[in-house]
C-alpha positions as CSV (number, residue, x, y, z in Angstrom):
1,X,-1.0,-36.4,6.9
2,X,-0.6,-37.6,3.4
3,X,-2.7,-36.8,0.4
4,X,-4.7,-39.0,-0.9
5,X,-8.2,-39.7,-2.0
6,X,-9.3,-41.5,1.5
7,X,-8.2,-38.2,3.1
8,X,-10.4,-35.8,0.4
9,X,-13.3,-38.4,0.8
10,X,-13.4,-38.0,4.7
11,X,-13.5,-34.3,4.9
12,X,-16.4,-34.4,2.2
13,X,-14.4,-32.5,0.0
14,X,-15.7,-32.8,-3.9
15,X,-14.5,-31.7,-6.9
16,X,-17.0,-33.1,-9.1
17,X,-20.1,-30.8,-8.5
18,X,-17.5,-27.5,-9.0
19,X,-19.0,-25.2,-11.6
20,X,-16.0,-25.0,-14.2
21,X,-15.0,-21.3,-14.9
22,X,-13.0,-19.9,-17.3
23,X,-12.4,-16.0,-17.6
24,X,-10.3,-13.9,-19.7
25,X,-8.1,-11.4,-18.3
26,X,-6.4,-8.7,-19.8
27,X,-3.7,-7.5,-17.9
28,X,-2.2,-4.1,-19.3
29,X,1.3,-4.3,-18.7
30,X,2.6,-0.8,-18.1
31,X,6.5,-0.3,-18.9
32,X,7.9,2.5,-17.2
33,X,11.6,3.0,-19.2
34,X,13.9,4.3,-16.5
35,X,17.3,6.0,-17.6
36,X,20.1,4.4,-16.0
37,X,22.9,7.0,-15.1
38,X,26.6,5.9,-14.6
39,X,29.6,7.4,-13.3
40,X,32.4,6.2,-15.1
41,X,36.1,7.6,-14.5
42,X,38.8,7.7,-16.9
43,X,42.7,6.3,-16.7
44,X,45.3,9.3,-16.8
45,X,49.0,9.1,-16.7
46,X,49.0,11.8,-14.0
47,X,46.9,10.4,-10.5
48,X,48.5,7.5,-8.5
49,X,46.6,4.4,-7.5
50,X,46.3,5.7,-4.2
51,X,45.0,8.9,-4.9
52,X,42.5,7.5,-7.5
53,X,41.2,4.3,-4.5
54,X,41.2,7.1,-1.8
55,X,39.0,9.8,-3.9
56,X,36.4,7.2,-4.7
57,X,36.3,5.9,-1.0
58,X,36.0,9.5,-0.2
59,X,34.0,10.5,-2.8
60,X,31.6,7.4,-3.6
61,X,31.5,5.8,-0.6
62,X,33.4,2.7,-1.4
63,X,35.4,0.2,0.5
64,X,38.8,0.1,0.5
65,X,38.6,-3.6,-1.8
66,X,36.2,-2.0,-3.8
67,X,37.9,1.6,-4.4
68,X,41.3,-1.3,-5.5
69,X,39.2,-2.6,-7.7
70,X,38.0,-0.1,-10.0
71,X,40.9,1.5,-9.7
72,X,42.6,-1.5,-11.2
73,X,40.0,-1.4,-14.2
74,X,40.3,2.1,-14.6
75,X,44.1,1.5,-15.1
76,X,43.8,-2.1,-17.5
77,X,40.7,-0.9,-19.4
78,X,41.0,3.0,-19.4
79,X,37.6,3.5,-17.8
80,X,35.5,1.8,-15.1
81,X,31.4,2.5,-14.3
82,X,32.0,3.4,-10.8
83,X,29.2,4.5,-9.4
84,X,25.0,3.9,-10.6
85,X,22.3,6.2,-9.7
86,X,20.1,9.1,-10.3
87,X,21.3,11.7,-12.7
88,X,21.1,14.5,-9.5
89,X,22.6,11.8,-6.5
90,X,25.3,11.2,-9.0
91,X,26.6,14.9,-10.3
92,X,28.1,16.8,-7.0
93,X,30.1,13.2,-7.1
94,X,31.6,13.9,-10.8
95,X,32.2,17.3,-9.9
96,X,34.0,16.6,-6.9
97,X,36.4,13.8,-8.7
98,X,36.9,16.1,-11.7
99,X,38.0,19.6,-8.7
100,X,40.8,16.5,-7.3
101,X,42.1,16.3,-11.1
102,X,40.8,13.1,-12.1
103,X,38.6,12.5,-15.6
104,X,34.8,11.5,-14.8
105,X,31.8,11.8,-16.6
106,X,28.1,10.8,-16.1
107,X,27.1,8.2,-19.3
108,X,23.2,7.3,-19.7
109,X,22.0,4.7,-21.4
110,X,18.4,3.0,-21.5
């Protein structure tokens, strides 16, 4: 069925008796400001790329492509984010990277 005025007119449908209302809201907006944690490693001259992609699958949970990845940043750029999360969730993983030799630290921004 297609709109039209023939359509509103046969279900006796009117807008022109409608009381017109107009109300002012104020909506408090509530900002919450959430730390974000990140677990960035660092590039050594010491750890292979294997070692490095095999911790983080290991360690954080990561795919083999994604493990490559970082690892590849962590090597071209001298760090790479490689994990987000919640301060606690993300410092028994920078502990264990740091006991298998390999730089890691926890960086929080807002």
């Amino acid at each position: 069925m297609e709109f039209s005025e023939d359509n509103i007119s046969r279900f006796g449908i009117s807008f022109q008796n409608q009381e017109k209302h107009q109300e002012d809201v104020a909506v408090a907006i509530e900002e919450e400001i959430v730390a974000s944690h990140q677990l960035v490693v660092y590039n050594d001259e010491v750890n292979s790329f294997d070692y490095v992609i095999i911790t983080l699958m290991e360690v954080c949970e990561h795919s083999p492509e994604q493990a490559e990845q970082c690892t590849l940043q962590i090597h071209f750029r001298g760090r790479c984010g490689v994990k987000s999360g919640e301060f606690d969730e993300l410092v028994s993983m920078r502990n264990e990277i740091c006991r298998r030799g390999i730089s890691a630290e926890i960086e929080t921004f807002e």
